[in-house]
C-alpha beads as a LAMMPS data file, in Angstrom:
LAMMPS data file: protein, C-alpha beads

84 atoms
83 bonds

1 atom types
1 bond types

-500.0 500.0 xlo xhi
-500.0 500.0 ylo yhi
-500.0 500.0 zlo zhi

Masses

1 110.0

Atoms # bond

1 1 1 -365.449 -118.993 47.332
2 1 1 -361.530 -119.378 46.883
3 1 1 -359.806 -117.332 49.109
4 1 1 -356.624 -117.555 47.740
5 1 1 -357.672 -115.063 45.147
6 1 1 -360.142 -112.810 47.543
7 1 1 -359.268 -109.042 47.832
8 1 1 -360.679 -107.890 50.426
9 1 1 -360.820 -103.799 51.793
10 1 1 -358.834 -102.492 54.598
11 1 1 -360.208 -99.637 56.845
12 1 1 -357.303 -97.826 55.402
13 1 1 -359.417 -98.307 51.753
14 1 1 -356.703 -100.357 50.724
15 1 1 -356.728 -103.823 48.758
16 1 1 -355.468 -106.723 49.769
17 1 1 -355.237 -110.409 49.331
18 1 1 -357.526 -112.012 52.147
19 1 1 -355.216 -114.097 54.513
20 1 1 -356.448 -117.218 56.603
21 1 1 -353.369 -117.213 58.463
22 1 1 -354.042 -113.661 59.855
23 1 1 -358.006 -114.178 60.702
24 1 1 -356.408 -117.478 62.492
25 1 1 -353.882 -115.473 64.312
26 1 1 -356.429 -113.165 65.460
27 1 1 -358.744 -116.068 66.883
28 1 1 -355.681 -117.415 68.140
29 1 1 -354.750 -114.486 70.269
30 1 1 -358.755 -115.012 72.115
31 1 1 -357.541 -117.936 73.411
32 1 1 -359.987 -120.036 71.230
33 1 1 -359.073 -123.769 70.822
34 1 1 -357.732 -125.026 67.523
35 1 1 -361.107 -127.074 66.217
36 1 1 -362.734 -123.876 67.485
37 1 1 -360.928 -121.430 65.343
38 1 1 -360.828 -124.055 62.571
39 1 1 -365.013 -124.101 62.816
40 1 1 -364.874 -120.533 62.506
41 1 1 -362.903 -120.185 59.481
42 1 1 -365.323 -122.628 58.039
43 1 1 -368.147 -121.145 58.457
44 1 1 -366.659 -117.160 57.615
45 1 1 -364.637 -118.695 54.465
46 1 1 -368.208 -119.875 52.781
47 1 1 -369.585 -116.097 53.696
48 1 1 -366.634 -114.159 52.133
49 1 1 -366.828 -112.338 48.817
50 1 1 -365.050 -109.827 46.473
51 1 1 -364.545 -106.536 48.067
52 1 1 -365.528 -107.156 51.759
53 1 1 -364.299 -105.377 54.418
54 1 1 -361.686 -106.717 57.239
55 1 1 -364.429 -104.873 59.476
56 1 1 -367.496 -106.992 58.170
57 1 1 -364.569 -110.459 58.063
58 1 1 -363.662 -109.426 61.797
59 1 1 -367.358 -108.467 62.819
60 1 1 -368.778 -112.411 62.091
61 1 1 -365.847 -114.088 63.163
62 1 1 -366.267 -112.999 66.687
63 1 1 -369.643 -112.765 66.578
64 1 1 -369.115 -116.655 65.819
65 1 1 -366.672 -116.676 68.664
66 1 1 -368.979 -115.023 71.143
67 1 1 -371.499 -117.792 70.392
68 1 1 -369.597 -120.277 70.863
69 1 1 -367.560 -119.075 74.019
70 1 1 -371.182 -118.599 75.500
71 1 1 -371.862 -122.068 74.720
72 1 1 -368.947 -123.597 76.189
73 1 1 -369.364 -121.099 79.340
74 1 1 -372.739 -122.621 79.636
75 1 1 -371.761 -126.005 79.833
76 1 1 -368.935 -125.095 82.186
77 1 1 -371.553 -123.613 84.586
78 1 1 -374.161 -126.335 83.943
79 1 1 -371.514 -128.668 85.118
80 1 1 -370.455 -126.867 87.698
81 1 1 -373.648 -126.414 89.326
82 1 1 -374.154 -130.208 88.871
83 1 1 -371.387 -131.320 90.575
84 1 1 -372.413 -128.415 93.859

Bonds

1 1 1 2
2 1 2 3
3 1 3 4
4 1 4 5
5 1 5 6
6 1 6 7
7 1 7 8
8 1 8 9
9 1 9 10
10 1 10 11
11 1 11 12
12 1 12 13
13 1 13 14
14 1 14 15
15 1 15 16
16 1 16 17
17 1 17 18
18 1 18 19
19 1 19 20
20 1 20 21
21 1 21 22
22 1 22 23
23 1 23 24
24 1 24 25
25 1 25 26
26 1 26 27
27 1 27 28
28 1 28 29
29 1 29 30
30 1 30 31
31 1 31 32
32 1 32 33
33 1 33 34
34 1 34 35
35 1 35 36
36 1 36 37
37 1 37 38
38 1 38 39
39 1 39 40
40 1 40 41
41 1 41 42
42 1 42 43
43 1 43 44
44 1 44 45
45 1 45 46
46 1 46 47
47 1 47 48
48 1 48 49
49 1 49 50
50 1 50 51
51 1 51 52
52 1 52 53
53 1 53 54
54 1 54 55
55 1 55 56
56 1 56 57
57 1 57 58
58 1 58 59
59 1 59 60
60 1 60 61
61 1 61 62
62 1 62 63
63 1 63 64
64 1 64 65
65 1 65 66
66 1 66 67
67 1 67 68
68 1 68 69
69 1 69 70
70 1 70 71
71 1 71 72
72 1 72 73
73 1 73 74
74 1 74 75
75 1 75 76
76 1 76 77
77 1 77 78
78 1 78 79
79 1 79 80
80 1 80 81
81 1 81 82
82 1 82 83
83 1 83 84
């Protein structure tokens, strides 16, 4: 879906034009890496539709994020317990 042209439902119960750019900032602010955050916007862009709620938007985003964080951590330990 196009989500130029999304509205999308604030808590407040308010409509509003769904923004990448704020979802991005948001990832951002995790500390996720750019091809990170840009997978992640992928994959929530092609689950988005008319009416959700920033809630739901917010809710798989970091659900995304947690997956892939744990992911990474894993590596990171695998490595490190390599390399002892």
């Amino acid at each position: 879906m196009k989500s130029k042209n999304l509205d999308i439902i604030k808590s407040s119960g308010e409509k509003v034009k769904f923004s990448l750019d704020k979802l991005r900032a948001s990832l951002k602010k995790t500390g996720a890496d750019k091809e990170t955050i840009d997978q992640i916007i992928d994959k929530v862009r092609d689950e988005l539709y008319q009416g959700i709620s920033t809630k739901e938007i917010y809710n798989r985003a970091f659900a995304l994020l947690k997956k892939r964080k744990g992911i990474l951590l894993q590596n990171i330990n695998s490595k490190k317990q390599f390399m002892s």
